[in-house]
C-alpha positions as CSV (number, residue, x, y, z in Angstrom):
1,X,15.5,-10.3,4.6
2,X,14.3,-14.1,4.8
3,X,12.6,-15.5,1.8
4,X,8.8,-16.3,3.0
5,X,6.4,-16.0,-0.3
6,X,7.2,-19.1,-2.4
7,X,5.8,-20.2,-6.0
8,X,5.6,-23.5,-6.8
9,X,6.4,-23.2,-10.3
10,X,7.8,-27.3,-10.3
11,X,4.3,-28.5,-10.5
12,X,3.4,-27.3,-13.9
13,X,7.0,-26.6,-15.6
14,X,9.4,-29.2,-13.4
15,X,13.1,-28.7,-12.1
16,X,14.4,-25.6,-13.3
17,X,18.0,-24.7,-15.1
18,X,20.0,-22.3,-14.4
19,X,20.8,-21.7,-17.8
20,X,18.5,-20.1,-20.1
21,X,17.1,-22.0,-23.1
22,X,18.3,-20.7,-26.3
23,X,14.7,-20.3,-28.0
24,X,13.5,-18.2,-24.4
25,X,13.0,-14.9,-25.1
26,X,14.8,-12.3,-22.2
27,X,13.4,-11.1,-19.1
28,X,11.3,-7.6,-19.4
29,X,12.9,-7.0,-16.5
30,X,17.3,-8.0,-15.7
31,X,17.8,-8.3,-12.1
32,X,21.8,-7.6,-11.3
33,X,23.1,-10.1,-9.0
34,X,20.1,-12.3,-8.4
35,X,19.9,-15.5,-8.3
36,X,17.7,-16.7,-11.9
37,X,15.9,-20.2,-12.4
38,X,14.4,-21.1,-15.9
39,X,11.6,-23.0,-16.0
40,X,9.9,-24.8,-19.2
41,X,6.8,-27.0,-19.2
42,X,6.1,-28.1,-22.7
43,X,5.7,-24.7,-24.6
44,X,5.2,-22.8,-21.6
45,X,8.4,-21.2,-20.1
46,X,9.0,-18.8,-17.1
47,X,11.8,-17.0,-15.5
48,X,12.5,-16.2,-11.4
49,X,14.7,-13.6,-10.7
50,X,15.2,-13.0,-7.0
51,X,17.0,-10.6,-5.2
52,X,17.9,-11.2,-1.1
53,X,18.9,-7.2,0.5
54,X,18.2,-6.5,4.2
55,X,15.3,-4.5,4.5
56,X,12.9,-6.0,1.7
57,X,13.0,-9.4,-1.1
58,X,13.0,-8.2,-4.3
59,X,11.8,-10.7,-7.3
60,X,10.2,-10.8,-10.7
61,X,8.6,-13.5,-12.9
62,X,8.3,-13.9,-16.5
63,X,5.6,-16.0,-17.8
64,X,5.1,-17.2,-21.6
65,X,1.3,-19.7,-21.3
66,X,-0.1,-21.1,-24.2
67,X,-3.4,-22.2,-21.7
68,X,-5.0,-20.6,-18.6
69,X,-2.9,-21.8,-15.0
70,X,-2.9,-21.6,-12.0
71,X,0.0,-21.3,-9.8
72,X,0.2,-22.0,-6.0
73,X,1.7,-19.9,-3.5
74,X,2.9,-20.2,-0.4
75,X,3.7,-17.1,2.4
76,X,5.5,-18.6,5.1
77,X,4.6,-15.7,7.3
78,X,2.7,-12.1,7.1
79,X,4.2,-9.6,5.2
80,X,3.7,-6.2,3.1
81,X,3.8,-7.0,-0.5
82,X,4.2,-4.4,-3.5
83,X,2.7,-6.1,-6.6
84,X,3.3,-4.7,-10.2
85,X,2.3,-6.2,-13.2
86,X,4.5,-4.6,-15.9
87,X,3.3,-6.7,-18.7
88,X,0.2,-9.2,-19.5
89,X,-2.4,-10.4,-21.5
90,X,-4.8,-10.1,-18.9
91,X,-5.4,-9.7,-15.1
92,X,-3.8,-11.8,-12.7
93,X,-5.8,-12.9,-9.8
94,X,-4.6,-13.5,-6.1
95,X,-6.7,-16.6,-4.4
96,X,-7.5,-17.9,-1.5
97,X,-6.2,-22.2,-2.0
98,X,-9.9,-22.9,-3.0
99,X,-10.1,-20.7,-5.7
100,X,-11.9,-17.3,-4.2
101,X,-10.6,-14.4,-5.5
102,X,-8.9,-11.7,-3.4
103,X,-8.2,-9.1,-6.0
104,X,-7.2,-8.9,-9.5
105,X,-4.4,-6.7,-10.6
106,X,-5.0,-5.7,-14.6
107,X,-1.3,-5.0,-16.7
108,X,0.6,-2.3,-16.1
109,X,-0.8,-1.7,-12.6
110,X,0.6,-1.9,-9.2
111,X,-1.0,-2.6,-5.8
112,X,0.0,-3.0,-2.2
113,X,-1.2,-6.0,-0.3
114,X,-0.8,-7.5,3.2
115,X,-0.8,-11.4,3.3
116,X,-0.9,-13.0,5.9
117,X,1.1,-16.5,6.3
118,X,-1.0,-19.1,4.2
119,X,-1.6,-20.9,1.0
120,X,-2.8,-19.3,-2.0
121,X,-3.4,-19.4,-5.7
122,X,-2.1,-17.0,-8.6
123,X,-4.3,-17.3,-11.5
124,X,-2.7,-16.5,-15.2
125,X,-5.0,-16.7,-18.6
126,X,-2.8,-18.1,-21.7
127,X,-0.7,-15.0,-22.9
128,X,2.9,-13.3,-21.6
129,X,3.2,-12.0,-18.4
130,X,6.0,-9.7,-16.2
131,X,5.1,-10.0,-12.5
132,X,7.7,-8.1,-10.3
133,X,7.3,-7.1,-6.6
134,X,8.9,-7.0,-3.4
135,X,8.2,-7.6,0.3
136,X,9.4,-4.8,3.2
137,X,10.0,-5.0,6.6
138,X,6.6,-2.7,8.2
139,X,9.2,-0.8,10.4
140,X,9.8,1.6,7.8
141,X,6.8,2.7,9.2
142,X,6.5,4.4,12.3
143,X,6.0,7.5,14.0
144,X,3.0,8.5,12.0
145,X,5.1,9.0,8.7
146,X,2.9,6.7,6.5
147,X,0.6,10.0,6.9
148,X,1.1,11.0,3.7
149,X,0.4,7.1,2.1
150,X,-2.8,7.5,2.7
151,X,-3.6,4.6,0.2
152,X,-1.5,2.2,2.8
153,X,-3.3,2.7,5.9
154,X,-5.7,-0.5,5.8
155,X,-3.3,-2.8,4.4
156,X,-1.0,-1.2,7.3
157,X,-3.6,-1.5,9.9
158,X,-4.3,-5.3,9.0
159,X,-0.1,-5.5,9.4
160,X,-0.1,-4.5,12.2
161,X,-3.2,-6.1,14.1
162,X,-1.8,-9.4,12.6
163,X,-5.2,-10.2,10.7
164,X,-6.2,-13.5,9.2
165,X,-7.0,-11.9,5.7
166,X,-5.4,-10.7,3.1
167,X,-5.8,-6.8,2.6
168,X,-5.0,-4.8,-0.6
169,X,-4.9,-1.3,-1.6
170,X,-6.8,0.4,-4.6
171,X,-4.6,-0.4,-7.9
172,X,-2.3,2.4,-9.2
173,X,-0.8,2.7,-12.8
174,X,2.4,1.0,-13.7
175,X,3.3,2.1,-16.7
176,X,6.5,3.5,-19.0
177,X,7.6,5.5,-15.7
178,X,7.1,3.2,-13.0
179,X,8.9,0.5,-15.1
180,X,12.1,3.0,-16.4
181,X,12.1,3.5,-12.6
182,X,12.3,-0.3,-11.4
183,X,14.7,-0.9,-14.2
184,X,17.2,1.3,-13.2
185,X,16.9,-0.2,-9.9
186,X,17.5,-3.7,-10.4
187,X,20.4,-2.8,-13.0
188,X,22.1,-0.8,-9.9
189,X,21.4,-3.8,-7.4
190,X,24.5,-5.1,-5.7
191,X,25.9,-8.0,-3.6
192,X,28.0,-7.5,-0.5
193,X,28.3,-3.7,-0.7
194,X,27.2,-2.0,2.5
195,X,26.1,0.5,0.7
196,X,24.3,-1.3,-1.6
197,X,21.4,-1.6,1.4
198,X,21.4,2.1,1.6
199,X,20.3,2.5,-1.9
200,X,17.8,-0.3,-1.8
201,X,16.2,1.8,0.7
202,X,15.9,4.6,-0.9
203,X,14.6,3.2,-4.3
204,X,12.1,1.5,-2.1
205,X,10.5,4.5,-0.9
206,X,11.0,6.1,-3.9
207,X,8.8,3.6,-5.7
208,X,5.9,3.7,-2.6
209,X,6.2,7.6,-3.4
210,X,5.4,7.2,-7.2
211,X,2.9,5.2,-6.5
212,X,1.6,7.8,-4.2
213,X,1.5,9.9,-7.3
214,X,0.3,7.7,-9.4
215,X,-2.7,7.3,-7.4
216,X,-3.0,11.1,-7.1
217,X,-3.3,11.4,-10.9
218,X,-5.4,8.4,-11.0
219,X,-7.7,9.3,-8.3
220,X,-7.5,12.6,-7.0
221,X,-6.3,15.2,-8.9
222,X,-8.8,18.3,-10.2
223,X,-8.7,21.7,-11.3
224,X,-12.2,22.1,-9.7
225,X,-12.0,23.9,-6.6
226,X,-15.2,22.9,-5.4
227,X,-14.7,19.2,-6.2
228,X,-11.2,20.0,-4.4
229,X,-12.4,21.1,-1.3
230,X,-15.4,18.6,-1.4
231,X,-12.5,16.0,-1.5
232,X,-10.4,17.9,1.6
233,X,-13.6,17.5,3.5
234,X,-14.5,13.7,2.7
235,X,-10.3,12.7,3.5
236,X,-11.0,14.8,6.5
237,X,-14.3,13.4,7.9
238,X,-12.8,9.5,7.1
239,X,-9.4,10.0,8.8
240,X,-10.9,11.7,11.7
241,X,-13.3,9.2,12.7
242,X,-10.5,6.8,12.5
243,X,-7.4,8.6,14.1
244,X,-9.2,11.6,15.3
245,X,-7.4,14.8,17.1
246,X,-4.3,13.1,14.9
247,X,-5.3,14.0,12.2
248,X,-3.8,17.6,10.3
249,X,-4.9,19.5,7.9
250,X,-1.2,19.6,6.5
251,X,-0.9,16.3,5.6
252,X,-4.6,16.7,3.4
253,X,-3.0,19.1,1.9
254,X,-0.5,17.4,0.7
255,X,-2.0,14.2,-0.3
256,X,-4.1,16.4,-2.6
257,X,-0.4,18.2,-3.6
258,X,-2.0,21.8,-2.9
259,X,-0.8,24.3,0.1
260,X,-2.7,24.3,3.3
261,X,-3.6,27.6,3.0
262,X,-5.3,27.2,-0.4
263,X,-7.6,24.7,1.3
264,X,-8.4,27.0,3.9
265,X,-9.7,29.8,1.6
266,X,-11.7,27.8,-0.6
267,X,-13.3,26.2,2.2
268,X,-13.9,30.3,3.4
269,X,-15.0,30.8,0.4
270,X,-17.5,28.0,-0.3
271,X,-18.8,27.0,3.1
272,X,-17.8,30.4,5.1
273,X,-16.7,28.2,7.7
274,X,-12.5,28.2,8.6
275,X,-11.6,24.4,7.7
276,X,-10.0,24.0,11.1
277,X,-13.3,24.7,12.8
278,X,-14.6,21.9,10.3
279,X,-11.9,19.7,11.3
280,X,-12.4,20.3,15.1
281,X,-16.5,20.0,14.6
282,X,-15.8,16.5,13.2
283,X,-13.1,15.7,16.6
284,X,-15.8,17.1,18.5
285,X,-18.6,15.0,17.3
286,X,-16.1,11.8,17.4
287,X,-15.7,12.5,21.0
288,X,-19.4,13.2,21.7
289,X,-19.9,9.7,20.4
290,X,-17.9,7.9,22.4
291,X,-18.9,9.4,25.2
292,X,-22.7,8.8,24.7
293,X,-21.3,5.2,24.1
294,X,-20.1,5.4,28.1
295,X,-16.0,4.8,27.1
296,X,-14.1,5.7,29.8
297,X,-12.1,9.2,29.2
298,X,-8.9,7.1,29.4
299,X,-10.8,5.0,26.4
300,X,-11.6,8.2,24.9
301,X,-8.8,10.2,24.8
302,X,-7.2,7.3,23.1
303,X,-9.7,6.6,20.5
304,X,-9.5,10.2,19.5
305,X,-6.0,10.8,19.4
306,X,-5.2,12.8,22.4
307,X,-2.0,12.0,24.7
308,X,-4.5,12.0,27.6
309,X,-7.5,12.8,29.8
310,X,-6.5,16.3,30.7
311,X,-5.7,17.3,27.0
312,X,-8.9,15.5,25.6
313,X,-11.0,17.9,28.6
314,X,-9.2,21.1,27.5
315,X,-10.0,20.5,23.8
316,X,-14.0,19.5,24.6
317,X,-14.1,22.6,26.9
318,X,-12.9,25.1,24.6
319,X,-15.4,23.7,21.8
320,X,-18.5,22.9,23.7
321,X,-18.0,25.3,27.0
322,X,-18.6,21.8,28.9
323,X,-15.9,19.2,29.9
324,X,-16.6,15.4,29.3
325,X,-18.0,14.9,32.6
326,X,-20.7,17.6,32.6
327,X,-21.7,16.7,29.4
328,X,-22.3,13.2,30.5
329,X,-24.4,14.9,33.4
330,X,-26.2,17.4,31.4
């Protein structure tokens, strides 16, 4: 994958070496096979590690500051990012060139991000700092199977619709697992072995799935069945007035790591009300919506998720006892 996100580390610390001086302390993280610059600006020191494979660019940066700095950036185009800050002394903000913050990512966090091509700042109080991440080609998803990552549909959206802003997802934590996990994966890291890109797949998706869990742990999980189903219902009502008829009570269920079935009796049980007549009240009201709105059914159909017209007037018939067109007229 082509290098695009650059950090212009030559400003504060000058030309690097490639040799590391003997008083630097080493990397949290060792990158097999990557290509490593050391960097030292008066008693301030940093590391790059980067790593080239074909479906993402993998790199890390060590940081030693005696003051507060700020570090620009440059993206060369827009990209998905993974962000983990396995060590510091404090939060590291992403800026806009003038300063603004985007978002802050506090140690031993991780967060996704979409950035779009641009300049930018990184922002680092005095202290030590470990700053890994990679960018990924967005084809790996397609097909609907970032269903389950729920916490990647914006910054996917914004991908995808090419937007001028940056767009991150909620932090996840980063800690003693998360970093056993990356370090076994940059130890294993390998140069000019087909197979090599195999495997760099698949510890790619198996770090978007931890943080998945992560932000199950962090966010989501209870033993509370009422907050549980309250929950089902909230992820339910959001993603249906995005996606609409799309959406599946399956893949609730597992973002909330409980059976399908479960869901449906505590929803029974609380609300005596089947959860798939909850979800097809919200599809319902979605498409009443847009059709008080005068979309066109072709518009319609798409905006809630159906293949087409005749599938969108089957559904409203058999909920409402009217199709599309008589309800306009009623």
């Amino acid at each position: 994958m082509l290098k695009s996100l650059y950090l212009n580390l030559f400003t504060h610390f000058g030309m690097p070496g490639r040799v590391a001086p003997s008083d630097a302390p080493d990397p949290m993280i060792s990158m097999r096979h990557a290509t490593v610059y050391h960097y030292r600006g008066e008693a301030d020191y940093a590391v790059e590690q980067e790593f080239d494979a074909k479906d993402c660019y993998l790199y890390s940066y060590d940081f030693s500051l005696l003051k507060k700095r700020t570090i620009p950036v440059r993206a060369d185009m827009a990209d998905l990012h993974v962000f983990y800050l396995l060590q510091g002394d404090a939060a590291v903000a992403l800026c806009n060139d003038t300063g603004e913050i985007y978002t802050e990512l506090p140690p031993e966090h991780g967060r996704c991000a979409y950035l779009p091509g641009g300049r930018y700042q990184l922002q680092f109080e005095a202290g030590t700092y470990c700053l890994f991440g990679f960018y990924f080609d967005g084809g790996l998803f397609r097909d609907g199977n970032e269903r389950p990552f729920s916490f990647l549909h914006d910054v996917l959206e914004a991908y995808r619709a090419n937007l001028p802003e940056a767009v991150g997802s909620i932090d996840f934590p980063a800690g003693e697992p998360t970093l056993n996990q990356i370090r076994r994966f940059c130890q294993h890291i390998k140069k000019g072995d087909i197979e090599n890109e195999k495997f760099v797949l698949q510890e790619l998706i198996g770090l978007l799935k931890l943080a998945k869990e992560k932000i199950y742990d962090a966010y989501e999980r209870t033993s509370d069945p009422e907050l549980l189903i309250q929950r089902c219902r909230d992820l339910l009502a959001g993603r249906i007035a995005e996606h609409g008829n799309a959406v599946r009570i399956r893949d609730v269920a597992g973002q909330l790591h409980v059976r399908h079935e479960y869901l449906s009796r505590l929803h029974q049980q609380y609300y005596q009300q089947k959860l798939n007549d909850y979800r097809d009240a919200l599809v319902t009201e979605k498409i009443r919506g847009l059709l008080d709105e005068r979309y066109s059914p072709q518009e319609v159909s798409h905006l809630c998720g159906f293949p087409g017209v005749s599938e969108l007037n089957r559904f409203f018939k058999r909920k409402t006892g009217m199709t599309p067109a008589q309800y306009r007229r009623r």
